[in-house]
C-alpha positions as a printed NumPy array, in Angstrom:
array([[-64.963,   5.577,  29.058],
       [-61.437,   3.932,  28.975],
       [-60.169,   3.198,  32.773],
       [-56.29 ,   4.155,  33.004],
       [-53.778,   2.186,  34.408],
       [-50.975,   2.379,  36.467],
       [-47.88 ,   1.53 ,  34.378],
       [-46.297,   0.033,  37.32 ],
       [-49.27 ,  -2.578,  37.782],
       [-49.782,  -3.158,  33.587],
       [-47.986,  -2.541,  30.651],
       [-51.176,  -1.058,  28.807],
       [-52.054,   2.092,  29.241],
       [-55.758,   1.179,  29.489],
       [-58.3  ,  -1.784,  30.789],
       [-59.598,  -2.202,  26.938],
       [-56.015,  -2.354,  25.593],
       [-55.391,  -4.876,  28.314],
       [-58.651,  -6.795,  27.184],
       [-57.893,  -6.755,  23.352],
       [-54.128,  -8.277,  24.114],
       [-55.858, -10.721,  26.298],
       [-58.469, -11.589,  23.362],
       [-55.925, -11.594,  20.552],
       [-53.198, -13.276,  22.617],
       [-55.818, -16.366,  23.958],
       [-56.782, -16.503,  19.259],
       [-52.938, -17.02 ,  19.308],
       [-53.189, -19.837,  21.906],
       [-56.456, -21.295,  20.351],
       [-54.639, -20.786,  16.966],
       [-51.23 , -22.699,  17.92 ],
       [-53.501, -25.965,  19.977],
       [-55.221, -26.26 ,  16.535],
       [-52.993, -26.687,  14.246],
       [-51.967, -30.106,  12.766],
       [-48.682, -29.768,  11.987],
       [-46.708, -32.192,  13.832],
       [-44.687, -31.29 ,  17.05 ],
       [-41.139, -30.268,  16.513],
       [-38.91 , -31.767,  19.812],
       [-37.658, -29.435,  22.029],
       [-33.915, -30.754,  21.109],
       [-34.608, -29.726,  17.231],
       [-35.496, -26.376,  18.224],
       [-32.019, -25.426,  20.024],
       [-29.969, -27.5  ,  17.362],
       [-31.444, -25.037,  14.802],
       [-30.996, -21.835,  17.046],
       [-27.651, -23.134,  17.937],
       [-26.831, -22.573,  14.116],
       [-28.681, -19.564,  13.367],
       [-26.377, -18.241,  16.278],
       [-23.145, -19.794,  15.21 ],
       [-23.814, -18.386,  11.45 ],
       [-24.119, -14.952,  12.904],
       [-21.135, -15.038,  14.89 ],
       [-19.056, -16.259,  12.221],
       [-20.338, -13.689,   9.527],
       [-19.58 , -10.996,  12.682],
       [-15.878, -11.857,  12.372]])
């Protein structure tokens, strides 16, 4: 039997949706630590979203 919850206290509407995110989000987690790709620095990151956000304000105008 599925166990409702309060929408106020989760954002699922049930216990076993809540424990399926929790399993597929914690695969995500396990998924990322894994992988062998090297780091990319935190600085790289914004310098590319800086452009991505300066490309899309320039084709806005």
């Amino acid at each position: 039997m599925s166990t409702a919850l309060s929408p106020i206290e989760s954002q699922f509407a049930t216990e076993e949706e809540a424990q399926a995110h929790d399993r597929w989000f914690r695969a995500k987690v396990e998924e990322a630590l894994a992988d062998p790709r090297p780091l990319v620095p935190h600085d790289a990151v914004l310098a590319d979203i800086r452009g991505v956000i300066a490309a899309a304000e320039a084709k806005r105008r």
